[in-house]
PyMOL Python script that loads the backbone (N, CA, C, O; Angstrom):
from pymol import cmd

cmd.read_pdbstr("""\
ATOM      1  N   UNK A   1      22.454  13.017  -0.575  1.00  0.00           N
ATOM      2  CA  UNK A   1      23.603  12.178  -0.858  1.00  0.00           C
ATOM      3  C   UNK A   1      24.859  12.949  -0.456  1.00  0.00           C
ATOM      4  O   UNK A   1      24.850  14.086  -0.926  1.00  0.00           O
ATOM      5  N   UNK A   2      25.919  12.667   0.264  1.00  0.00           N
ATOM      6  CA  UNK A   2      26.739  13.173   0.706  1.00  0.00           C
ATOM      7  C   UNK A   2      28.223  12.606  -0.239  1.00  0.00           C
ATOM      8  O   UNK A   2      29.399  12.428   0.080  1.00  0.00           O
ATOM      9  N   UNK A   3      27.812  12.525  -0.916  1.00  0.00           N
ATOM     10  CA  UNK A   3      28.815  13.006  -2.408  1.00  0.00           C
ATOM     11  C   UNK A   3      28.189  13.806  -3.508  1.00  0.00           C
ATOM     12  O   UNK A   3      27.068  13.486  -3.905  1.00  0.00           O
ATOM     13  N   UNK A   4      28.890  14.921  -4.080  1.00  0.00           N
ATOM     14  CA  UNK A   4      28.137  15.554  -5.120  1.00  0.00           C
ATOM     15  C   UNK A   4      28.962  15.691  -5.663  1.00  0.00           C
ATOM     16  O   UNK A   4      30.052  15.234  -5.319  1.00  0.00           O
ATOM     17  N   UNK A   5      28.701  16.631  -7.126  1.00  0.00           N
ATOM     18  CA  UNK A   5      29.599  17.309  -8.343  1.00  0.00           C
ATOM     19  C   UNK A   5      29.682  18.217  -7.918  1.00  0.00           C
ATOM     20  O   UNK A   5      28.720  18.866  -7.505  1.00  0.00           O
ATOM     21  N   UNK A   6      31.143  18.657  -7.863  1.00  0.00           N
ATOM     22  CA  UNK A   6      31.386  19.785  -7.758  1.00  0.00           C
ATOM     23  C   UNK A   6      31.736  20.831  -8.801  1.00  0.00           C
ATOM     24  O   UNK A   6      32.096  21.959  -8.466  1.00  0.00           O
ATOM     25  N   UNK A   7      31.627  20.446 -10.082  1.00  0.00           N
ATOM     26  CA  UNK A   7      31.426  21.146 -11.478  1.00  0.00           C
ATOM     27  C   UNK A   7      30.274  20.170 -12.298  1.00  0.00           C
ATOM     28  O   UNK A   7      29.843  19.129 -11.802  1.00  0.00           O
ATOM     29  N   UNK A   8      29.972  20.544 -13.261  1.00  0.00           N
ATOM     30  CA  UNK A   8      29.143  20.415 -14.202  1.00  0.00           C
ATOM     31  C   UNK A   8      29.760  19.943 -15.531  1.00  0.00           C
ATOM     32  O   UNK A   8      30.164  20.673 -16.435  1.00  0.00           O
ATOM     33  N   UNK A   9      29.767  18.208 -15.485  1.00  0.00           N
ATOM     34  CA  UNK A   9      30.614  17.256 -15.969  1.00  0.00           C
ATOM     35  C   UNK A   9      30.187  17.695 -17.587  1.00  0.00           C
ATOM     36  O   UNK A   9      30.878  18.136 -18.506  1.00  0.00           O
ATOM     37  N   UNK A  10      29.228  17.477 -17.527  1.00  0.00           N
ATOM     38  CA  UNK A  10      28.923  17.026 -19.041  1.00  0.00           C
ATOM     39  C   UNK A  10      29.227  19.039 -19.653  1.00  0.00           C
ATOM     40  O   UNK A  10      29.422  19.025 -20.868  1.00  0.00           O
ATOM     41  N   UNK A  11      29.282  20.434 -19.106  1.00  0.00           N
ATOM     42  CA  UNK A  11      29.656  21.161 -19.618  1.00  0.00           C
ATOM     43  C   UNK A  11      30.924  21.031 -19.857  1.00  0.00           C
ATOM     44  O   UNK A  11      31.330  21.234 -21.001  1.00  0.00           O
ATOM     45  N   UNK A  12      31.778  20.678 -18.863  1.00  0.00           N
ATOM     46  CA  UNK A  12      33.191  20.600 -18.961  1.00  0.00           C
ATOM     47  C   UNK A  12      33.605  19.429 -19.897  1.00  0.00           C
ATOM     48  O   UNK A  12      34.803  19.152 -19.966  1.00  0.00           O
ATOM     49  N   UNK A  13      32.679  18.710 -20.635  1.00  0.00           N
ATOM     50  CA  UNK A  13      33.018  17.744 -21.573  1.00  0.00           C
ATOM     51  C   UNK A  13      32.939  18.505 -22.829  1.00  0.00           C
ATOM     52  O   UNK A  13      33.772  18.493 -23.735  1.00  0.00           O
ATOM     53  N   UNK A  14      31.578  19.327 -22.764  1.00  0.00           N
ATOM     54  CA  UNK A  14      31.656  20.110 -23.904  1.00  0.00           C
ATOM     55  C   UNK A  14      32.982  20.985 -24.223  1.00  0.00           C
ATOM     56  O   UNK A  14      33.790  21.009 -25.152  1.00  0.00           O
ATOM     57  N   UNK A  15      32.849  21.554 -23.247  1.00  0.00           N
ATOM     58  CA  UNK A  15      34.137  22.600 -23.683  1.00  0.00           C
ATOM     59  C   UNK A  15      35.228  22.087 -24.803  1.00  0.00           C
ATOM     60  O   UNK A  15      35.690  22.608 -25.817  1.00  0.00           O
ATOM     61  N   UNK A  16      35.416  20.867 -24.171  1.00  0.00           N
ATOM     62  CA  UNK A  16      36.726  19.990 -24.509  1.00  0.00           C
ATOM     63  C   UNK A  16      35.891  19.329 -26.057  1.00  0.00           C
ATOM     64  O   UNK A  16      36.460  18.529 -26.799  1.00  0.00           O
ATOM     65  N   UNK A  17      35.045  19.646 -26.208  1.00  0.00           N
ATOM     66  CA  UNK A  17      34.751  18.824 -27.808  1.00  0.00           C
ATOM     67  C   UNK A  17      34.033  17.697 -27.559  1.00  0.00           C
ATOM     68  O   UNK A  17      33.551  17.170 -28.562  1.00  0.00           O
ATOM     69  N   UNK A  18      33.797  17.109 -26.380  1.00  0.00           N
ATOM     70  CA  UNK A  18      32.821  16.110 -26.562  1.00  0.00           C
ATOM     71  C   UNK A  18      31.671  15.997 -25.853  1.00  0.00           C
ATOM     72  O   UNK A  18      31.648  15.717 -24.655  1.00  0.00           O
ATOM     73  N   UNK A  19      30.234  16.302 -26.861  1.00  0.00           N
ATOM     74  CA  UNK A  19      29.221  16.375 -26.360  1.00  0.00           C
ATOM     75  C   UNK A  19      28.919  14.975 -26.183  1.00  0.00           C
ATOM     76  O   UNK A  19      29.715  14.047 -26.326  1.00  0.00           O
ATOM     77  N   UNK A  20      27.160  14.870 -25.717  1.00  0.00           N
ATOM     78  CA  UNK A  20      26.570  13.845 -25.258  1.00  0.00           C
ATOM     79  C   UNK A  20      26.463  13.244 -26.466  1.00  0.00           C
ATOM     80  O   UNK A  20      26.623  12.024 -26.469  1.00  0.00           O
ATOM     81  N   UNK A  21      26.147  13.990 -27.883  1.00  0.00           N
ATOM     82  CA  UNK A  21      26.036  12.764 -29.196  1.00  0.00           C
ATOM     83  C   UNK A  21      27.141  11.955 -29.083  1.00  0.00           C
ATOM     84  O   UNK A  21      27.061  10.731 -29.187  1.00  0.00           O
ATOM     85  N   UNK A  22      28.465  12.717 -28.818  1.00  0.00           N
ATOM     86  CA  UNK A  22      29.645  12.112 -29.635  1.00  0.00           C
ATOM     87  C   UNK A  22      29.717  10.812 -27.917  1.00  0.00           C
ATOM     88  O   UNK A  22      30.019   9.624 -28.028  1.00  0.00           O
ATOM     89  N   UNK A  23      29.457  11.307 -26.922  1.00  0.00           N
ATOM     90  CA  UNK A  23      29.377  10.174 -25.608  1.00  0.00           C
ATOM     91  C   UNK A  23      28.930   8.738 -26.489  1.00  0.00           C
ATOM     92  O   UNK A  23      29.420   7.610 -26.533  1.00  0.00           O
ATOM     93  N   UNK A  24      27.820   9.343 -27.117  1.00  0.00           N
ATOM     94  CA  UNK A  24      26.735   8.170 -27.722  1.00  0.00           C
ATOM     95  C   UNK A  24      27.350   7.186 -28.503  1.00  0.00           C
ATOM     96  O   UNK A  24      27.517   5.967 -28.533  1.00  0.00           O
ATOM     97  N   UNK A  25      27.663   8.371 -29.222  1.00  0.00           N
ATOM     98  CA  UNK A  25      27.836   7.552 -30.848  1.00  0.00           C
ATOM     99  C   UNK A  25      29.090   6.833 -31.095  1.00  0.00           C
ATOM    100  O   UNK A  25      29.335   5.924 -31.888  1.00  0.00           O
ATOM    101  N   UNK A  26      30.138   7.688 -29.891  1.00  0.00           N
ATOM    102  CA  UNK A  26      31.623   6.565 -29.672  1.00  0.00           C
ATOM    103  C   UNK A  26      31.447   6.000 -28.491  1.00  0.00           C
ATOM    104  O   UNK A  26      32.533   5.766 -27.961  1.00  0.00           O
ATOM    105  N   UNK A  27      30.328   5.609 -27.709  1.00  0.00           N
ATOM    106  CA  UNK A  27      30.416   4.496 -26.774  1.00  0.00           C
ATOM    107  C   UNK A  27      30.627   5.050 -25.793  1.00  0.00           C
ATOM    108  O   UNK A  27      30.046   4.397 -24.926  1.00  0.00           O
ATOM    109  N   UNK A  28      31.320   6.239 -25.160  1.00  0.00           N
ATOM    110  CA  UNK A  28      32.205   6.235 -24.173  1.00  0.00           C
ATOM    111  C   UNK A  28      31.995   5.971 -22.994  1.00  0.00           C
ATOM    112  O   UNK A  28      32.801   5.450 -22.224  1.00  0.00           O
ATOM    113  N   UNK A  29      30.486   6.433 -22.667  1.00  0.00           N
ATOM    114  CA  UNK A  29      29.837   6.142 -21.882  1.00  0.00           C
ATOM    115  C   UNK A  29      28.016   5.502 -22.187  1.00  0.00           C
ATOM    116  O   UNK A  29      27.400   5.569 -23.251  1.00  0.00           O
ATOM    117  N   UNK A  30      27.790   5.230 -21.576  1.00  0.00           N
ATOM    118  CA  UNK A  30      26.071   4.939 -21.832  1.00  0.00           C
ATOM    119  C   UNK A  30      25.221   5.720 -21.345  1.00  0.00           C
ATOM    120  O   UNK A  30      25.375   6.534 -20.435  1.00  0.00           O
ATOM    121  N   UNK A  31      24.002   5.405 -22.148  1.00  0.00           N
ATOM    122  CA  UNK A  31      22.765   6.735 -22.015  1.00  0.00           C
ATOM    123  C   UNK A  31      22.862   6.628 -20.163  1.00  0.00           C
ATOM    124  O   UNK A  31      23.259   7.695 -19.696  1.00  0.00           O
ATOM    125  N   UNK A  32      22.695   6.008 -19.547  1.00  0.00           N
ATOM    126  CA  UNK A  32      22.323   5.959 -18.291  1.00  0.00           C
ATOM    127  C   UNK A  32      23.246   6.859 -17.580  1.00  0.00           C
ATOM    128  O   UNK A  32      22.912   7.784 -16.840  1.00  0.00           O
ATOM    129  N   UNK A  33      24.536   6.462 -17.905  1.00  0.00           N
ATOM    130  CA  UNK A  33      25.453   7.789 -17.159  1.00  0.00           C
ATOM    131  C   UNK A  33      25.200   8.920 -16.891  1.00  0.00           C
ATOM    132  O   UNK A  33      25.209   9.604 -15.868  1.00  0.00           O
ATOM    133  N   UNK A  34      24.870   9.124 -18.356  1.00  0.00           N
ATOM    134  CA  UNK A  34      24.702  10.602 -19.013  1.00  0.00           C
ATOM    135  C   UNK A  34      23.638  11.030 -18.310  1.00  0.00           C
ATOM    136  O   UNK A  34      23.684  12.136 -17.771  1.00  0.00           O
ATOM    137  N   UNK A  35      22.368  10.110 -18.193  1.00  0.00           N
ATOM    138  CA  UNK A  35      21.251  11.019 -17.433  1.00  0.00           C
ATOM    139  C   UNK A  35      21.326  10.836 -15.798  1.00  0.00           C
ATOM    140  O   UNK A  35      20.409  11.202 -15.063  1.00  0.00           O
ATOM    141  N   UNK A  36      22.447  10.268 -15.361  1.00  0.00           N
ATOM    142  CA  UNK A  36      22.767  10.333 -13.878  1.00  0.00           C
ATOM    143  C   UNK A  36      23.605  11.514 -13.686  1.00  0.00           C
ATOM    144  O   UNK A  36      23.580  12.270 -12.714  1.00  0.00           O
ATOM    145  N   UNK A  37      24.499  11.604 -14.930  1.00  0.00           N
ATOM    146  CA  UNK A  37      25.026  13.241 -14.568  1.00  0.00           C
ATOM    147  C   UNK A  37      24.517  14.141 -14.746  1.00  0.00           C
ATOM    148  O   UNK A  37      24.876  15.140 -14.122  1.00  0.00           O
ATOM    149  N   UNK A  38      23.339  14.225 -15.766  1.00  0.00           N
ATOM    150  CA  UNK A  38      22.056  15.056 -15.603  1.00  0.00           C
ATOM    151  C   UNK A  38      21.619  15.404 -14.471  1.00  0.00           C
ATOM    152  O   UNK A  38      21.692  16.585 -14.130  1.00  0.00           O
ATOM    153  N   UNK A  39      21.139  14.559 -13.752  1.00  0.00           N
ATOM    154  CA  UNK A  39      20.489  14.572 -12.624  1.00  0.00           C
ATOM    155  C   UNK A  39      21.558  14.402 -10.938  1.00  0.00           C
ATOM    156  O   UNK A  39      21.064  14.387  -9.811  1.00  0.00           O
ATOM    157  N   UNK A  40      22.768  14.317 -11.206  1.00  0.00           N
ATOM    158  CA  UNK A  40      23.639  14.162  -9.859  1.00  0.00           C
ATOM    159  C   UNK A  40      23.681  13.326  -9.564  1.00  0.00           C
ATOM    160  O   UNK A  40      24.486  13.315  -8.633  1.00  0.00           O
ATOM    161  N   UNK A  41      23.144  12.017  -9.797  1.00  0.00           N
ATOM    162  CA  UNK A  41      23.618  10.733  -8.911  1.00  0.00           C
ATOM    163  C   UNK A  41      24.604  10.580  -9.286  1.00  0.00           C
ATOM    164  O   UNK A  41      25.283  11.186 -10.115  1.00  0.00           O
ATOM    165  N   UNK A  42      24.858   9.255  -8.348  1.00  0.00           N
ATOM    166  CA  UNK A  42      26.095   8.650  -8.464  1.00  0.00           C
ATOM    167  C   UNK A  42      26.233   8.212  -9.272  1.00  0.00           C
ATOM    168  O   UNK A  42      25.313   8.016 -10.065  1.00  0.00           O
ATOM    169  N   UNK A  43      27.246   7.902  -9.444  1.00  0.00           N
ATOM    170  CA  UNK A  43      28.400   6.805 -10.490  1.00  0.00           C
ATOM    171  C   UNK A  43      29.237   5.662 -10.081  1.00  0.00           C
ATOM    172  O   UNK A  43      29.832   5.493  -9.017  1.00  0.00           O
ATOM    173  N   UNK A  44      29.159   4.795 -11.282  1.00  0.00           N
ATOM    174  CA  UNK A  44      30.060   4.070 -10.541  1.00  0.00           C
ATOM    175  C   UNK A  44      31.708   4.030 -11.213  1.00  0.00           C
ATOM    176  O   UNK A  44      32.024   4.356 -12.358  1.00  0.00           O
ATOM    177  N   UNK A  45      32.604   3.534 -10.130  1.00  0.00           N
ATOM    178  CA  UNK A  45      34.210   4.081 -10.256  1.00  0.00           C
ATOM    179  C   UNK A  45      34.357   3.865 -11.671  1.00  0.00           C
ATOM    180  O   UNK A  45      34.911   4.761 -12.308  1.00  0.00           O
ATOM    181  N   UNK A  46      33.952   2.812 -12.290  1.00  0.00           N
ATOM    182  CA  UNK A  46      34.230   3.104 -14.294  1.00  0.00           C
ATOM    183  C   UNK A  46      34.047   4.237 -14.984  1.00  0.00           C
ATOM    184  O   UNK A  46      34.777   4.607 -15.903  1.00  0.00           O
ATOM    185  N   UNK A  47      32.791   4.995 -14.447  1.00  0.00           N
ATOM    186  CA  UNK A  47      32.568   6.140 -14.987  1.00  0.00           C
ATOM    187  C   UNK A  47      33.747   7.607 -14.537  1.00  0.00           C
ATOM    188  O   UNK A  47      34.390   8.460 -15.149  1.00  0.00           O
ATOM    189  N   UNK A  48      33.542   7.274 -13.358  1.00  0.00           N
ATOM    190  CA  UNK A  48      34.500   8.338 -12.727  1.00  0.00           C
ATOM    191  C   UNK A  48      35.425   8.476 -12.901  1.00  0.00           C
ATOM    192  O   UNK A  48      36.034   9.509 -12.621  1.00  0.00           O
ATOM    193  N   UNK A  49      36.046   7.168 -13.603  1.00  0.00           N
ATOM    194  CA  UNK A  49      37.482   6.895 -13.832  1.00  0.00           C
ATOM    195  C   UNK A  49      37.358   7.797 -15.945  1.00  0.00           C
ATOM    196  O   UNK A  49      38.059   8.780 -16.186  1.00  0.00           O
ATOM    197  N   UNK A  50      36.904   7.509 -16.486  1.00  0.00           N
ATOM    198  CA  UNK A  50      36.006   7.720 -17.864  1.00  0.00           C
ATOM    199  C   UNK A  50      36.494   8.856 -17.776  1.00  0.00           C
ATOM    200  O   UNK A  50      37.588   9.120 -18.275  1.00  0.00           O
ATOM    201  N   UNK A  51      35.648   9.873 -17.017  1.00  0.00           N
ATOM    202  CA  UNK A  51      35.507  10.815 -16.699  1.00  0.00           C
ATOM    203  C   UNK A  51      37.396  11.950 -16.537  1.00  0.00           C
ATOM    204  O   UNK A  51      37.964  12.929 -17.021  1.00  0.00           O
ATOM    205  N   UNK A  52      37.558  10.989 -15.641  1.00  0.00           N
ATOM    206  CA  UNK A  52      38.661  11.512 -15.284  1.00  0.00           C
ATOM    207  C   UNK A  52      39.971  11.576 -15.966  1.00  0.00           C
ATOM    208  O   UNK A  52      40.983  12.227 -15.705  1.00  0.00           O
ATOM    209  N   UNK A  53      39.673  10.666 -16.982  1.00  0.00           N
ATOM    210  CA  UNK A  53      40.687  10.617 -17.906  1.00  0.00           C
ATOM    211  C   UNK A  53      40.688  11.552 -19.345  1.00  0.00           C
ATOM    212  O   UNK A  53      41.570  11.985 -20.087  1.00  0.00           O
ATOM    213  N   UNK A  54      39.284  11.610 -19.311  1.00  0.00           N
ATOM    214  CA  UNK A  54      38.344  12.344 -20.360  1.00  0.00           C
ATOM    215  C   UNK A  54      38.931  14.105 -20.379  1.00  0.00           C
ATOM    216  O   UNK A  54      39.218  14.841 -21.323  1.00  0.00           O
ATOM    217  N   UNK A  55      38.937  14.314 -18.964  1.00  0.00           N
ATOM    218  CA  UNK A  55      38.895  15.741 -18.488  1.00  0.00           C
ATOM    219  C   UNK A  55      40.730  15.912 -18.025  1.00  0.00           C
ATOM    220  O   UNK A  55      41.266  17.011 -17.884  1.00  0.00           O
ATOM    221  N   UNK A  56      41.248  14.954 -17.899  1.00  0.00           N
ATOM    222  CA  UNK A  56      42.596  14.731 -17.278  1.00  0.00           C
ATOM    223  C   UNK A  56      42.563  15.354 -16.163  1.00  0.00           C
ATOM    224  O   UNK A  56      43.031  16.490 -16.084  1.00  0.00           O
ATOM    225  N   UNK A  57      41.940  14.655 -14.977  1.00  0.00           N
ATOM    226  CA  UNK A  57      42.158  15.261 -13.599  1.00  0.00           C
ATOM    227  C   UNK A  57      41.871  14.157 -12.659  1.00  0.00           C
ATOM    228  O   UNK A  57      41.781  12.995 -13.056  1.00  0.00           O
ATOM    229  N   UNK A  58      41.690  14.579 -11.115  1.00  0.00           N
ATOM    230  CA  UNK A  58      41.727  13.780 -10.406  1.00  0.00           C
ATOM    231  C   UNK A  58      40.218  13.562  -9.963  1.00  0.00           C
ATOM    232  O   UNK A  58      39.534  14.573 -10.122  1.00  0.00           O
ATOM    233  N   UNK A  59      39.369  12.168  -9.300  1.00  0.00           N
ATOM    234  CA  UNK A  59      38.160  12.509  -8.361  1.00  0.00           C
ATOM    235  C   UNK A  59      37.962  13.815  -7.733  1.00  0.00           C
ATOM    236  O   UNK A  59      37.155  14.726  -7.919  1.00  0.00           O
ATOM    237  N   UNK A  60      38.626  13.689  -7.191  1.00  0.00           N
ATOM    238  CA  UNK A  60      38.495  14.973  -5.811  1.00  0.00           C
ATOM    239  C   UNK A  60      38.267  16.390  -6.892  1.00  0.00           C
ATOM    240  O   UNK A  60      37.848  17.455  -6.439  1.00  0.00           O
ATOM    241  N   UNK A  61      38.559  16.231  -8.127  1.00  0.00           N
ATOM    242  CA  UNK A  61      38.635  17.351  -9.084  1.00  0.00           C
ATOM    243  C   UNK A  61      37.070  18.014  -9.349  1.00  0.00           C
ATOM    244  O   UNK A  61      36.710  19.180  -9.514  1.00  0.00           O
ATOM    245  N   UNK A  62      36.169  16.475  -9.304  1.00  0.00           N
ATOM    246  CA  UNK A  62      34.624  16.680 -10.153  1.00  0.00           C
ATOM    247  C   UNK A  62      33.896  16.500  -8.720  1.00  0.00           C
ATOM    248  O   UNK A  62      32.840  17.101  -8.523  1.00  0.00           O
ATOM    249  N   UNK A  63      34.528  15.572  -7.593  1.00  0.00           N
ATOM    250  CA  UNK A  63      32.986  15.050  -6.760  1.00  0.00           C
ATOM    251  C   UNK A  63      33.877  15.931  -5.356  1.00  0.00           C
ATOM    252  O   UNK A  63      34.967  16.498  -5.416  1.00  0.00           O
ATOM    253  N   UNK A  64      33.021  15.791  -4.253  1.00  0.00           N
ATOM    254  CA  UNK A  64      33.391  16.015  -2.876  1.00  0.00           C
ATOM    255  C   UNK A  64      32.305  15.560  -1.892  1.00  0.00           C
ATOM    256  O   UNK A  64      31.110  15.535  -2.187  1.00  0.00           O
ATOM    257  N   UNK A  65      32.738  15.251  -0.863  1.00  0.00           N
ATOM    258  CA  UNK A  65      32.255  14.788   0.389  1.00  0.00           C
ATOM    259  C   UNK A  65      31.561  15.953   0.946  1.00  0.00           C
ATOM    260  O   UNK A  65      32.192  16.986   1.171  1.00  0.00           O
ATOM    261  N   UNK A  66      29.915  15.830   1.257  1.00  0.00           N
ATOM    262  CA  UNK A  66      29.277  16.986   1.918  1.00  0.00           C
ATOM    263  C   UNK A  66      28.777  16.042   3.304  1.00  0.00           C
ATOM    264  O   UNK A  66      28.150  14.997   3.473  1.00  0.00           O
ATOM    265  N   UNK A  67      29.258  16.778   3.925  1.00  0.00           N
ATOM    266  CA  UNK A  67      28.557  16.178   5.634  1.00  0.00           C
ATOM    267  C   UNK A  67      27.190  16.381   5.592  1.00  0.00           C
ATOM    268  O   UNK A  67      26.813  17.471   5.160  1.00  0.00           O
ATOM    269  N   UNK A  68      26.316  15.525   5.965  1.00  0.00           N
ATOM    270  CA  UNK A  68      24.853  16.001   6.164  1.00  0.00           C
ATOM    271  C   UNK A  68      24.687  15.996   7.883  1.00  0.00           C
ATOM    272  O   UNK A  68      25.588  15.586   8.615  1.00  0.00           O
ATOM    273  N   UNK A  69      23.762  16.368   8.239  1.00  0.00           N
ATOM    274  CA  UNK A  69      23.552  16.280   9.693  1.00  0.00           C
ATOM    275  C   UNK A  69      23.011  15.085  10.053  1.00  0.00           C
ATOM    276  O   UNK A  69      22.032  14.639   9.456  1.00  0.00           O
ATOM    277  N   UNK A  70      23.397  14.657  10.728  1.00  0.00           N
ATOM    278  CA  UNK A  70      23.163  13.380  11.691  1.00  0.00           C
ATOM    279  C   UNK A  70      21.623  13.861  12.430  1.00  0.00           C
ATOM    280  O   UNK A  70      21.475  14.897  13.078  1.00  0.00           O
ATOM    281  N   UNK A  71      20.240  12.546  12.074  1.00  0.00           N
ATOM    282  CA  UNK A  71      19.619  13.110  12.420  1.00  0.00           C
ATOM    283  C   UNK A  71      19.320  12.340  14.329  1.00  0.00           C
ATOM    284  O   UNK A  71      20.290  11.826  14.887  1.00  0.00           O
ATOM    285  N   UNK A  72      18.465  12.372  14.781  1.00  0.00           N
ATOM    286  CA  UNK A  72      18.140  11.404  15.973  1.00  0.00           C
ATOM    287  C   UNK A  72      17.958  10.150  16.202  1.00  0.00           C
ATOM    288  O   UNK A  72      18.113   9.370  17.142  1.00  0.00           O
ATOM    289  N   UNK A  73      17.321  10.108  14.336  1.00  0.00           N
ATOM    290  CA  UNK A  73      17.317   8.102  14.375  1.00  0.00           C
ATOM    291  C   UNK A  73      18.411   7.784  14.004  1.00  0.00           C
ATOM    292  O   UNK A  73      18.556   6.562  14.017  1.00  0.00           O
ATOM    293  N   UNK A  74      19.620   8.565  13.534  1.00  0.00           N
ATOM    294  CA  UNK A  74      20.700   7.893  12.824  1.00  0.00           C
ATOM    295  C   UNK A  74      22.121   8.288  14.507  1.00  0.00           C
ATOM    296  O   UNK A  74      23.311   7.976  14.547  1.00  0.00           O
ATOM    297  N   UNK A  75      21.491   8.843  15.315  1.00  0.00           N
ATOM    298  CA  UNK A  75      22.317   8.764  16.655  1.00  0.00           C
ATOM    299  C   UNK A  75      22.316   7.709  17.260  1.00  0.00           C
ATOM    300  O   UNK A  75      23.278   7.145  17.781  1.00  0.00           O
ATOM    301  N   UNK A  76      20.986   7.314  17.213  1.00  0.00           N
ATOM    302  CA  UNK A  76      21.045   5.782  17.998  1.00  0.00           C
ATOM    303  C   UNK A  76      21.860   4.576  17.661  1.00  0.00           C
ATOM    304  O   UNK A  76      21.768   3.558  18.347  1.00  0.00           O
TER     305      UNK A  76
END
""", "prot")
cmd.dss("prot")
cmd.show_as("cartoon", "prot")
cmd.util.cbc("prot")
cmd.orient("prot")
């Protein structure tokens, strides 16, 4: 996937006081998020936005654009 995290959301939530219970138990986000930021997928802009307000920063702060290589079937 040629977007990733470029920090480790849910530590940087901790820091700030809010773990995955308190995600839970005040809604902020849903279990599914949580185990997509577990695992690196994507998100969608609600979350990112969540996120970003959560942490007070910008996109470009948590994700970035990784080029992958273009392979031979994707030249054609």
């Amino acid at each position: 996937m040629p977007l990733r995290f470029k920090i480790d959301v849910l530590a940087e939530l901790k820091k700030r006081g809010i773990t995955t219970y308190t995600i839970r138990r005040d809604r902020i986000m849903s279990e599914s998020t949580v185990q997509k930021l577990r695992s690196g997928q994507g998100l969608a802009w609600d979350s990112i936005e969540t996120i970003c307000r959560l942490l007070n920063c910008q996109p470009g702060d948590i994700i970035e654009f990784v080029q992958e290589p273009v392979t031979e079937s994707q030249a054609d």
